[in-house]
Structure formats: structure tokens, C-alpha cells
C-alpha positions in Angstrom: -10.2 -79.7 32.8 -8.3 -79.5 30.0 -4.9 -77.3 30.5 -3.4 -74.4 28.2 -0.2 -75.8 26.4 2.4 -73.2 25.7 1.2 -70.6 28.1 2.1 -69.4 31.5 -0.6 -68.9 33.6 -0.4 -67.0 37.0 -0.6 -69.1 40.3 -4.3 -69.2 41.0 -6.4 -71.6 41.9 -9.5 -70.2 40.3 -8.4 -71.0 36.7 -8.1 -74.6 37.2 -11.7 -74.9 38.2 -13.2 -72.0 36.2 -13.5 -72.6 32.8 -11.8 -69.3 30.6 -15.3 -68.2 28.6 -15.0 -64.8 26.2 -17.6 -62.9 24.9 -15.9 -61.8 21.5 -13.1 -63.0 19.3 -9.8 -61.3 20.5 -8.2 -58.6 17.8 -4.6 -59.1 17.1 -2.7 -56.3 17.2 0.1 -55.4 14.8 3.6 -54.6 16.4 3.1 -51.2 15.4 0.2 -50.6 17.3 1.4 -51.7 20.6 3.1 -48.6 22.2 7.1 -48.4 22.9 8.1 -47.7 26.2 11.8 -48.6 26.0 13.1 -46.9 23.2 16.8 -45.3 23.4 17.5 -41.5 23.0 20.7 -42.0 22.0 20.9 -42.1 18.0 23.9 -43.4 15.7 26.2 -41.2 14.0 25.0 -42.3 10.6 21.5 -41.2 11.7 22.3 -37.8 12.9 22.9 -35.8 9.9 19.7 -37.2 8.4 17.6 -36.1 10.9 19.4 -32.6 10.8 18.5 -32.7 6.8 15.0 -33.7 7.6 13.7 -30.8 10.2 15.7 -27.9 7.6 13.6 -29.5 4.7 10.6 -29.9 6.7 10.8 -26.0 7.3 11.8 -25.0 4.1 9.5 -27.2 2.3 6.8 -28.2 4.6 3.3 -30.4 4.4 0.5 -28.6 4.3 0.3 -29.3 8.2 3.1 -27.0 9.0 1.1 -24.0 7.8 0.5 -21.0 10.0 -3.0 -19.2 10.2 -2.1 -15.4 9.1 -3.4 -12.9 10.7 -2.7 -9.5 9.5 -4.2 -5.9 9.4 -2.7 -2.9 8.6 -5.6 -0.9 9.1 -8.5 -1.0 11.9 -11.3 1.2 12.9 -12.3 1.2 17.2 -14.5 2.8 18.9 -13.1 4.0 22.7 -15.6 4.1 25.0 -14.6 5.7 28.4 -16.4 4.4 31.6 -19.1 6.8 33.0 -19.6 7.3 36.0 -20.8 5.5 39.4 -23.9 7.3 41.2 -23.8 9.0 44.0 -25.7 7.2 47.0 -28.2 8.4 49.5 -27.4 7.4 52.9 -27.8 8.1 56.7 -26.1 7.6 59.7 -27.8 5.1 61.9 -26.4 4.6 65.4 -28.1 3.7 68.9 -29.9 6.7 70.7 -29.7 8.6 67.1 -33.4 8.8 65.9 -32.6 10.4 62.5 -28.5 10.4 61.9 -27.1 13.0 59.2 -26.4 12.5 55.5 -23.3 9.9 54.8 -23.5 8.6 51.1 -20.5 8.5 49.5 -19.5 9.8 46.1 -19.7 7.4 42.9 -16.5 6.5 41.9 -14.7 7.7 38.6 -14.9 5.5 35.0 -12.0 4.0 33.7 -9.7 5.7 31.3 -8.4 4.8 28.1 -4.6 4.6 26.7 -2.7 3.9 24.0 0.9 2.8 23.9 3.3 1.8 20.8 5.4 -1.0 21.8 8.4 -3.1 19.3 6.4 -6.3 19.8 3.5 -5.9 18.1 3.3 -5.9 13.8 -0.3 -6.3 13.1 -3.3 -4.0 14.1 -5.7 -7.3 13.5 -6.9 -7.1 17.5 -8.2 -3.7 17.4 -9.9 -4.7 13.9 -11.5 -8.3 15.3 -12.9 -6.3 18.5 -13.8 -2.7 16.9 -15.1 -1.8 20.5 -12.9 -1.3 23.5 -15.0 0.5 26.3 -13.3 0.8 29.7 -15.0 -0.2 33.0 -17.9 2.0 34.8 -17.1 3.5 38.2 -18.6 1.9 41.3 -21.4 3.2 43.1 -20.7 5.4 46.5 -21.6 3.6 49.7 -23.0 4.5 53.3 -20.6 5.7 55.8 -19.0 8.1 53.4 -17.5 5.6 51.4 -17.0 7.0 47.5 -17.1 4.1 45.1 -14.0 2.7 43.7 -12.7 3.5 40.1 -13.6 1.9 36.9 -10.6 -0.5 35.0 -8.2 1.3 32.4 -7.8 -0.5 29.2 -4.6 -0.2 27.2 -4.4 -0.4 23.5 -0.8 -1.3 22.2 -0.2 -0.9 18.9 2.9 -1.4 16.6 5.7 1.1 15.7 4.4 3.3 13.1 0.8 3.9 13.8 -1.0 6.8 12.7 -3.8 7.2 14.9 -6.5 9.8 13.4 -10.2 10.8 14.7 -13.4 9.9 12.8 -15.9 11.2 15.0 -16.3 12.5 18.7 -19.3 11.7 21.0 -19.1 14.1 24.6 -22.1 14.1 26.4 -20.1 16.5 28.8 -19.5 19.1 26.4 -22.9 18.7 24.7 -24.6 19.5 27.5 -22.6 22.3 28.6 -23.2 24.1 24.2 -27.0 23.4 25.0 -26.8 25.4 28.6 -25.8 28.0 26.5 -27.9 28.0 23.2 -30.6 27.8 26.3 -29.2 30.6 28.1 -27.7 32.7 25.4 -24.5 33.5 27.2 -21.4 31.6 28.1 -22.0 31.5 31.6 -24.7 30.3 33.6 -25.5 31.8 37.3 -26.4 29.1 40.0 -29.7 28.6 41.0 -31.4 29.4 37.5 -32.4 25.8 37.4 -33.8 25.5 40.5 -36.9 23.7 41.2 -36.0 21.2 38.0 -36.2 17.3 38.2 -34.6 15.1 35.5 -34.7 11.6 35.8 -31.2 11.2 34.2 -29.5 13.1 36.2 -31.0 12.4 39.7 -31.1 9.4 42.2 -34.1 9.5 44.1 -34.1 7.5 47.7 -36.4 4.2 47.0 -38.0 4.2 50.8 -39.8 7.4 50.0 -43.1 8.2 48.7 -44.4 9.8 45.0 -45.8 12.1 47.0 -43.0 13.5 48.9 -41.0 14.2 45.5 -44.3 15.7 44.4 -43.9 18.3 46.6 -40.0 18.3 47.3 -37.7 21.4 45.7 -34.5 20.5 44.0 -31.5 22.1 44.2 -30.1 23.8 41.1 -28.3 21.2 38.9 -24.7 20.4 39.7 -22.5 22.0 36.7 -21.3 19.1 34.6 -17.7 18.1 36.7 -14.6 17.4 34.2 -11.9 15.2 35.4 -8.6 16.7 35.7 -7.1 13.6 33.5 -8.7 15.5 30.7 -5.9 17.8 31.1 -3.7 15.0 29.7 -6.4 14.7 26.3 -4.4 15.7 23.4 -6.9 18.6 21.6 -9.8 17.1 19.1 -9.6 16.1 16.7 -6.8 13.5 17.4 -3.9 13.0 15.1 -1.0 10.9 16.1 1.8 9.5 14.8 3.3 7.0 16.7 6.6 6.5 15.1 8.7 6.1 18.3 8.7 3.6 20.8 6.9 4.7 24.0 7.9 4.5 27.6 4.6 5.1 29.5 1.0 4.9 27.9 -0.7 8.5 26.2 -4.5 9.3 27.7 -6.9 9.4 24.7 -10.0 9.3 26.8 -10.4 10.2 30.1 -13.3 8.6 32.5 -16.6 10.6 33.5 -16.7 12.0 36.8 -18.7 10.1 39.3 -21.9 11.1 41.0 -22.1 13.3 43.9 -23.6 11.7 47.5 -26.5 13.0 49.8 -24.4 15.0 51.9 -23.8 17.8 49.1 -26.9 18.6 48.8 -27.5 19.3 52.9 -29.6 22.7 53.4 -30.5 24.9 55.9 -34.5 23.9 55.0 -33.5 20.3 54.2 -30.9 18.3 57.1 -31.7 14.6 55.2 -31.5 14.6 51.8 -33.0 12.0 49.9 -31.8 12.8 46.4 -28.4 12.4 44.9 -26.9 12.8 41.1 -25.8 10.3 38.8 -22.2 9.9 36.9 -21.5 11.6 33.9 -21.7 9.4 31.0 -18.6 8.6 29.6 -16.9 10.2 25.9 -16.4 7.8 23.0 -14.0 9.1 20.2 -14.0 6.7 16.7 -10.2 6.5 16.0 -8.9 5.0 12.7 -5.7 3.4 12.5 -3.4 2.8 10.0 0.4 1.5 9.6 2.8 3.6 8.4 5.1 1.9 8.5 4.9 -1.9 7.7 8.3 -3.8 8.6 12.1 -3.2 7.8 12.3 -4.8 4.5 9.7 -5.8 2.2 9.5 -8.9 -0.7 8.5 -7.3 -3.9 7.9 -10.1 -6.9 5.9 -12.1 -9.3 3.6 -14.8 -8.4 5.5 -18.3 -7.5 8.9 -16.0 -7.5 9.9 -18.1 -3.7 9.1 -15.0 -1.6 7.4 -17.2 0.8 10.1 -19.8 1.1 12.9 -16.5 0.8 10.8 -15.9 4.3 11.0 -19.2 6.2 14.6 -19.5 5.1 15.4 -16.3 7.2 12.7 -16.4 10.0 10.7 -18.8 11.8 7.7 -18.2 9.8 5.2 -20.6 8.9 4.1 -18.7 5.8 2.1 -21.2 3.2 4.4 -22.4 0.0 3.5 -24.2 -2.9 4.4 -24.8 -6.1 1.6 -22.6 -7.8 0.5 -19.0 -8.2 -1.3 -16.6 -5.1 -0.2 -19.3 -2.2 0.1 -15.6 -0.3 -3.3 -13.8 -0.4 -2.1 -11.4 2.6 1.2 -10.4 3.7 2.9 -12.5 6.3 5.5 -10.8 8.7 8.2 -12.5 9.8 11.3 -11.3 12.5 14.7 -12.4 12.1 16.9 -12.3 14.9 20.1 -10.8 15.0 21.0 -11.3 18.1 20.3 -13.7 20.2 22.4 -13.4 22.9 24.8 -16.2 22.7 27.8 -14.9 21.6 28.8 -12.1 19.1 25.9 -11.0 16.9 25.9 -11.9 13.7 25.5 -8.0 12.5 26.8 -5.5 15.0 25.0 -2.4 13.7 23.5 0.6 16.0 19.9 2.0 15.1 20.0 6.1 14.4 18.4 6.4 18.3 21.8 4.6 19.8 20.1 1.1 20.5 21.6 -2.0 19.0 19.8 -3.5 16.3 18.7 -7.1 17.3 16.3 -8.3 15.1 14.8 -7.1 11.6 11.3 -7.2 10.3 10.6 -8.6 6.9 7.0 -8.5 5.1 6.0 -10.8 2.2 3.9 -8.8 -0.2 1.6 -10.7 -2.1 2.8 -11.3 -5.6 2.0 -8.3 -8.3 1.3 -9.0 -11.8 0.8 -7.0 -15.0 -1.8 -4.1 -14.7 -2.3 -4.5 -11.1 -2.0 -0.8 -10.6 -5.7 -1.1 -12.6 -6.8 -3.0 -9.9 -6.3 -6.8 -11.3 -4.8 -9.7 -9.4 -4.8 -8.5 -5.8 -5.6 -5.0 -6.3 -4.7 -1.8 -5.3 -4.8 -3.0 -1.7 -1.5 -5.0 -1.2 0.5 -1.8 -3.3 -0.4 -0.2 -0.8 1.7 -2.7 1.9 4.8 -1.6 -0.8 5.1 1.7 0.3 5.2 0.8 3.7 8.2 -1.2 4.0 11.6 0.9 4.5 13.4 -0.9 2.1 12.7 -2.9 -1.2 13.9 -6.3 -2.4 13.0 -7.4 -5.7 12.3 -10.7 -5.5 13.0 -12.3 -9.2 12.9 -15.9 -10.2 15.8 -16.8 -12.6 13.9 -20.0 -13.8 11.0 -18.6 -15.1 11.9 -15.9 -17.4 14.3 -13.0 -18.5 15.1 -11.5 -14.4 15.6 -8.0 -16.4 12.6 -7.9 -17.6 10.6 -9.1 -14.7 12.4 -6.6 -12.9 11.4 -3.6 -15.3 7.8 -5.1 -15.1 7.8 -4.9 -11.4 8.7 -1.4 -11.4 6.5 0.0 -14.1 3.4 -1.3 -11.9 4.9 0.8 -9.0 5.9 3.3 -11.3 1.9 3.7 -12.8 0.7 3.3 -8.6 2.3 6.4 -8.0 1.1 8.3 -10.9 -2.8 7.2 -10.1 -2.4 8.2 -6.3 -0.6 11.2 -7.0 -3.5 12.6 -9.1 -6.4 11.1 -6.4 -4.6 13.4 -4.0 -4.8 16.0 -6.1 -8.8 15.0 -6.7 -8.9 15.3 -2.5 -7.4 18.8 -2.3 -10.0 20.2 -4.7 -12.8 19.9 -2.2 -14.9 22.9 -2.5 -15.7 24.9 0.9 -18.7 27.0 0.8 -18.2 30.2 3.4 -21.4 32.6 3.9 -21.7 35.4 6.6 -24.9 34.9 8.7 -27.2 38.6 8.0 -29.1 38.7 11.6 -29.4 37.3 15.0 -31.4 34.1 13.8 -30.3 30.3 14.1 -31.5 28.3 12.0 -32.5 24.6 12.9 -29.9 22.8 11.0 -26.7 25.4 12.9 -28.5 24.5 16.2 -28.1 20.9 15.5 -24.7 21.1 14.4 -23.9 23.0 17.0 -22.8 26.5 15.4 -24.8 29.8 16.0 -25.2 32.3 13.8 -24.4 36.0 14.9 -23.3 39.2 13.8 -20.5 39.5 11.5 -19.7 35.8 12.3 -18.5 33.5 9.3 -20.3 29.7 8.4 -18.1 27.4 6.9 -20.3 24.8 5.2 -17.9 21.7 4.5 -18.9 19.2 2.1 -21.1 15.9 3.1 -18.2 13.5 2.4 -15.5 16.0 5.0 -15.9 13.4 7.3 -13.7 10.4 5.5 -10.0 10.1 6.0 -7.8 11.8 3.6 -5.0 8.8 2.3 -1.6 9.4 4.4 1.0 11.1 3.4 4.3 8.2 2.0 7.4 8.5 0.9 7.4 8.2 -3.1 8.0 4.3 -4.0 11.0 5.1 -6.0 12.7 6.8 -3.5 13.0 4.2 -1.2 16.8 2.0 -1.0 16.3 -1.2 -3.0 17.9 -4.5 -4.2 17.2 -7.5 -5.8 17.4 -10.8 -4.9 17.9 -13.9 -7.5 15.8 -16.7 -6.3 16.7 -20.5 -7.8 20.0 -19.5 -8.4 20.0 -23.3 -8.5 19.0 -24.8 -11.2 20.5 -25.5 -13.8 21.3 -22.8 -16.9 20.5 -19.3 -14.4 24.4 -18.1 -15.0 23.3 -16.3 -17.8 20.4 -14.9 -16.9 22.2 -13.6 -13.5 25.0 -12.1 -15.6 22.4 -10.3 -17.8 20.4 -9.1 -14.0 24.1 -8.1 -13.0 25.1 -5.8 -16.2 21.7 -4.2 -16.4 22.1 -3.1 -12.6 25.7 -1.5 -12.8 24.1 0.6 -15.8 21.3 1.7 -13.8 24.0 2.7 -10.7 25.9 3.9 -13.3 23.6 6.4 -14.9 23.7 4.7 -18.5 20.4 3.3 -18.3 17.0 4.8 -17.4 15.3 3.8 -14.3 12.5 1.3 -15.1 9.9 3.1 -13.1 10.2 6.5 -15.4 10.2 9.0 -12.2 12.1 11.2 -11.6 14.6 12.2 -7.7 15.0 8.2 -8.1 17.0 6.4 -5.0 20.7 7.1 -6.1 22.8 4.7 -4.5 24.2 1.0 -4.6 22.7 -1.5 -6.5 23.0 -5.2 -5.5 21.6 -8.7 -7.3 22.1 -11.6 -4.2 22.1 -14.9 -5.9 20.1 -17.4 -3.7 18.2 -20.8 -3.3 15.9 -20.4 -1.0 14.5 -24.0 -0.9 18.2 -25.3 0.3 18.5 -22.0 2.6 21.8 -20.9 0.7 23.1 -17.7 0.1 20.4 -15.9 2.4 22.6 -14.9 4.7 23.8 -12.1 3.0 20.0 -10.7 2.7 19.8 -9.1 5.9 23.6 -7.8 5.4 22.3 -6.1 2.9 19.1 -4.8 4.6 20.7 -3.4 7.4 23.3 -1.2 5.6 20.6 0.5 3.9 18.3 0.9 6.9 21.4 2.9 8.4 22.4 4.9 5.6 
């Protein structure tokens, strides 16, 4: 057998007498391919500071990989479904020397409750808009032996700081029922044992051992009145209307669980020892809630298309906003959260909030970039000028390489200038709804007041609301132009922007200075401070003095 020069071969016997045989030609491998296990952690000091360049650029200017998925609502519309009710359950004691035991079915348990709760860590309302249906959990069946069933799952709905939570429509099988007891009866209060001898199938549980022809003959009891749980005394009154502006401690009830079904053992008689009927659980409430955000973060970018409001962003948070060197890269706003203080060491801006807490952290929004007539519903619409009016405070985000900054600036606010104008005379539009009233001449009720559950009687006035009452008036802002403002001088750069910064600088000391009108021609204008702070956002210089800047006007 012919040996193998140049290699070293194990010690075994079996590859001198077997000859080596492969199937396929082996595949060289590159070095680069082969995986490192030994490599040292420890890098030079002439590497260092380049890798320390390298992760700032790759943040501030990232590949296309580095993109974040943005998901963002400001407004959502849910359904809350309370759980109903469990059913109450026909049972019997059954012991040794006991031919026919007494009635022992427990009680169905209660449904589960709904809450709502503004918390600081939440800045989108995108949840409640994917889902659209939140329904909390049904209450258990009772059980033999006197054992009530156990109580259906709460659901908690926590929303951001800000939310105005308002009612669309109301569904209350509870209160339905009791309105129809009275159209039926024609008074307000029903006597017990008016109903007696009735049998509905959705309200009883019949025992599945007996006969058809035992209920054929059987007597019900009067009807249980509907049973309210006493969490309903926690309800806030229809319709709702909340404005969640504050932090909460503990949840808020918006909808309270149906009461459970009653057992066997309520229903024991005189004439009847064993029951073999029991009731069901009251059907649970829904409400349809709409919520919007009132207010949409601490500061909010306000600029052209391509103006760096995106890169402005990364270069003060950790977001991972999309940026690129072309027009619309920001198609929805994208929040980001900078941190003041993060607990090592001094803050780096020791400012208290108007409740007493310390301020530790800052919100920012990136509006999507506005251009010329947007306010006519071009570009991106009158949807993200709506996100404008949200934000506490303004920065004008103006790009010194592109064109004149005053005149981008003057552009920017004559858009917000002409938004105002159009929603000021839309609310005017909504306040002229017309209300028709009418007295009702006689005892009769008609079909349609039956249905929507009004009756007429004497000397008792109909108001008639128009079909489209049921929509959502807009809420009520603060003016655009009242709001604290500044602008902030992107690229400051590049090359030949000194002038046009100077020019930014003298046209703002006029308009602080009364000498100049304000851009957005309103009048009871913000009266205060004005600021330009040059920056370059792609180097991340100069942006440290943005959320200075914020944070005195958030507590003036």
C-alpha cells in the first residue's frame, strides 16, 4: 500500500490495510469561511476610537437594516365587551340513606370587568386599534354542593398620558329589558308574581334528566328581576367622556361584569321541595369607546421634507426612525424618548414638572414633513396637521442648505396659519346642527319612539336629533400659534450657512421684538423668547442644547 507523504495520520491500524476511497471531490474552504475560535477581546489603542466613530455613524446614518418598523396611532376605536354571566346549576344532595336529598346548586359566578388606566410608558394607542375588540372573561358555572362558580378575568386597557376617552354607542341588555318591563307594564314598577306561569328559554336552565312532559305541565316561578352588580356603582354616568390627562394610580371601571345565574335552591317552594330549573347569567354590556390623543409628546419636529428631522431624532434618542437622503422617508410620526436622567450621576437637566416630580425623560414626535398647500389636503394631508397641535411645544425644523431658512420658516407657518382658519370654521359648521323639538298631543307611541326607546305622554317634549348625532364632534386644542416655539438650524455644517443663520437670527429678534408680523397672521400669538439652535445632526453636534431648550418652555 502506497503511504500518504506530507501528512500525519492517527495511530491505527485500519488505514494501512484499508484503502482511503471518497465519494465526491473535497471543497476547499477559504480562510474566511472556517470559523475563529481564538480571537482576542482586547483591541489596540489605534483601533479604539475608530470603532467608537463607527457605532455613532452607524446610528446616525444607518443601512437600511438598522430601520425600525413604526407603529403608531393616535386614534383607535374598541369595543368593551364585559363578561356575562355563569348559569346557575341544578343540583341535589345525594348521601347514603337519603332517597331524595334537598336542592344544592350553586350560583353562576360573576363576568369579568373591564378597566382602564393611563400609565407614562405607553405613547401610541396602535394596540387597542390592531385588536378593536377586548371582551373580558365569562363567569363560571355554579356547581353541586353549594359551590357558586368562580369569577370571569378582568382585562386592563392602558393607555398613554393624554387620552380622551369618549362613547360611540352603548349596548345594555340589563337596562333594555328592564325599559321593555315597563313599556309592557306601563308603570315604573313591576309587582312580583305578574309573570308567573312564563317559560323563556333564555333565561331558564332546565334539569337535562327530566322529561318534556314534566315541563309541560310544571309552573314557573315569576321571573327573577334583572340583578345589577354593585361594581356598577363605580361606572362613570353614560355617555362616557374622559380625559385622561394625569397619570393614574389604580385602574377606573368602565364596564362592570353581568351578574351570574341564580341555583336550584332559590327557587324551593312550599308545592315544589326539588327544583329542577335554575336561571342563566345576565348577558354582559358592551360600550364602543373612541380614543384619541390629546396630547401627542413633549416637543414636536415641525419642517419641510428632507429638512433632517429624522436624523435631528436619532441624534437625541435611541430611535431607529428611517433616513435617507430623499423626500417623505417619514410617512407617520415616529416617537422617540430621551432620557434625562439616568441615574448615574447628576442629571444632565435638573428641572421639576408643575406636579413636584423630577423630570427624567422627554418625549419628542417627528411629524411628517409639510409642504405648500397641505392645509388643502396635498402631500400628507390634513391628517399629520393634526399630530401638530398635539405636541406641547414647537421646533421648527429648517434646513440651511436648501433654501432661504426665513422663508421656509414663514412657509411653515402660513400652512399652520390656514389649518387653523379651515378647522375653526368646520367647528363652526358642527355647532349649527339643527335640533327639531315637538310636544307629543296624546297618550299614543308611536313605533319608531318605542324602538328608540322614548314614550310619548302628556305634556312631555321629543327631541328629534339629526341622523349624523351619533359621530364624534373634533376635540377641543389649544390654537397652533399659541403654543411656545423655536427653531432649530439643521446642517449648520456645510459650507456657506453663516449667512443664512444670521439672516434666521435677525428675523427672529424682530419677531420677539414686535417689529415684524408673526408669519402665521393670527392674532393672541405665543409672546415670549425666540431661539434659532444651530446644529448638524448627522455628526450629533450642537443637539444638546435642544432639550435645554425644550424643557424651559415645558415649565414656563
Amino acid at each position: 500500500m502506497a503511504r500518504l507523504q506530507g501528512t500525519l495520520l492517527p495511530c491505527c491500524p485500519c488505514l494501512e490495510s484499508t484503502p482511503l476511497r471518497l465519494g465526491r471531490p473535497l471543497r476547499l474552504l477559504s480562510p474566511s469561511h472556517y470559523p475563529r475560535r481564538h480571537q482576542s477581546t482586547e483591541s489596540t489603542p489605534l483601533e479604539q476610537p475608530q470603532t467608537e466613530t463607527l457605532s455613532q455613524s452607524s446610528h446616525l446614518n444607518p443601512p437600511p437594516t438598522d430601520y425600525g418598523r413604526t407603529l403608531f396611532a393616535d386614534r383607535a376605536t374598541a369595543t368593551l365587551s364585559a363578561g356575562s354571566g355563569g348559569h346557575g346549576c341544578i343540583s341535589f344532595l345525594r348521601e347514603k340513606f337519603i332517597e331524595a336529598g334537598p336542592a344544592n346548586g350553586g350560583d353562576g359566578g360573576c363576568g369579568g370587568s373591564i378597566y382602564i388606566q393611563a400609565v407614562r410608558g405607553e405613547t401610541s394607542l396602535h394596540k387597542l386599534a390592531r385588536r378593536g375588540l377586548l371582551r373580558a372573561g365569562r363567569g363560571k358555572n355554579g356547581q353541586g354542593k353549594s359551590k357558586g362558580g368562580t369569577r370571569g378575568d378582568d382585562v386592563l386597557v392602558q393607555v398613554p398620558v393624554g387620552t380622551v376617552v369618549r362613547e360611540v354607542s352603548r349596548h345594555d341588555p340589563l337596562a333594555e329589558e328592564e325599559e321593555s318591563r315597563r313599556l309592557e307594564e306601563g308603570s315604573e314598577e313591576i309587582d312580583e308574581g305578574e309573570t308567573r306561569g312564563t317559560w323563556r328559554r333564555d333565561k331558564w336552565v332546565l334539569y337535562p334528566a327530566s322529561t318534556q312532559s314534566e315541563y309541560a305541565t310544571a309552573e314557573f316561578p315569576p321571573l327573577p328581576r334583572p340583578r345589577k352588580s354593585n361594581l356598577m356603582m363605580a361606572q362613570p354616568e353614560p355617555p362616557i367622556a374622559l380625559d385622561l390627562s394625569e397619570p393614574m394610580e389604580k385602574p377606573m371601571l368602565l364596564a362592570a361584569g353581568a351578574m351570574g345565574g341564580l341555583g336550584n335552591p332559590h327557587f324551593v317552594t312550599s308545592a315544589n321541595r326539588r327544583p329542577k330549573f335554575a336561571t342563566r347569567g345576565e348577558v354582559g354590556m358592551s360600550v364602543t369607546i373612541e380614543l384619541e390623543l390629546k396630547l401627542l409628546a413633549d416637543v414636536g419636529f415641525v419642517g419641510m421634507p428632507n429638512a433632517g428631522k429624522s436624523t435631528l431624532l436619532r441624534a437625541l434618542s435611541r430611535s431607529r426612525a428611517r433616513v435617507g437622503n430623499w423626500a417623505f422617508t417619514t410617512l407617520q410620526p415616529n416617537i422617540g424618548t430621551m432620557v434625562l436622567d439616568d441615574n448615574r450621576g447628576r442629571p444632565n437637566v435638573k428641572v421639576n414638572r408643575a406636579s413636584g416630580e423630577p423630570r427624567t425623560q422627554i418625549s419628542i414626535a417627528d411629524i411628517p414633513g409639510l409642504i405648500p398647500d397641505a392645509h388643502l389636503d396635498k402631500g400628507l394631508g390634513l391628517g399629520f396637521l393634526r399630530h401638530v397641535e398635539r405636541a406641547q411645544v414647537l421646533a421648527f425644523v429648517v434646513d440651511l442648505s436648501a433654501s432661504d431658512a426665513v422663508e421656509a420658516l414663514k412657509d411653515l407657518w402660513k400652512e399652520l396659519g390656514e389649518y387653523e382658519t379651515l378647522k375653526g370654521m368646520e367647528t363652526n359648521m358642527q355647532t349649527e346642527s339643527r335640533v327639531v323639538e315637538w310636544k307629543a298631543l296624546g297618550k299614543s307611541t308611536s313605533s319608531a319612539s318605542v324602538r328608540d326607546g322614548a314614550v310619548a305622554r302628556n305634556d312631555e317634549n321629543i327631541i328629534i336629533e339629526p341622523s349624523g348625532s351619533k359621530s364624534l364632534t373634533a376635540l377641543p386644542m389649544a390654537p397652533i400659534s399659541s403654543k411656545p416655539w423655536f427653531v432649530v438650524a439643521t446642517k449648520a455644517d456645510v459650507e456657506g450657512t453663516q449667512a443664512n443663520f444670521a439672516r434666521l437670527q435677525a428675523y427672529l429678534t424682530a419677531l420677539a421684538s414686535g417689529t415684524a408680523d408673526h408669519p402665521s397672521k393670527r392674532k393672541n400669538t405665543w409672546k415670549g423668547r425666540l431661539a434659532a439652535i444651530p446644529v448638524s445632526a448627522i455628526r450629533g453636534e450642537g443637539v444638546e442644547q435642544v432639550p435645554e431648550w425644550t424643557v424651559g418652555l415645558l415649565d414656563d
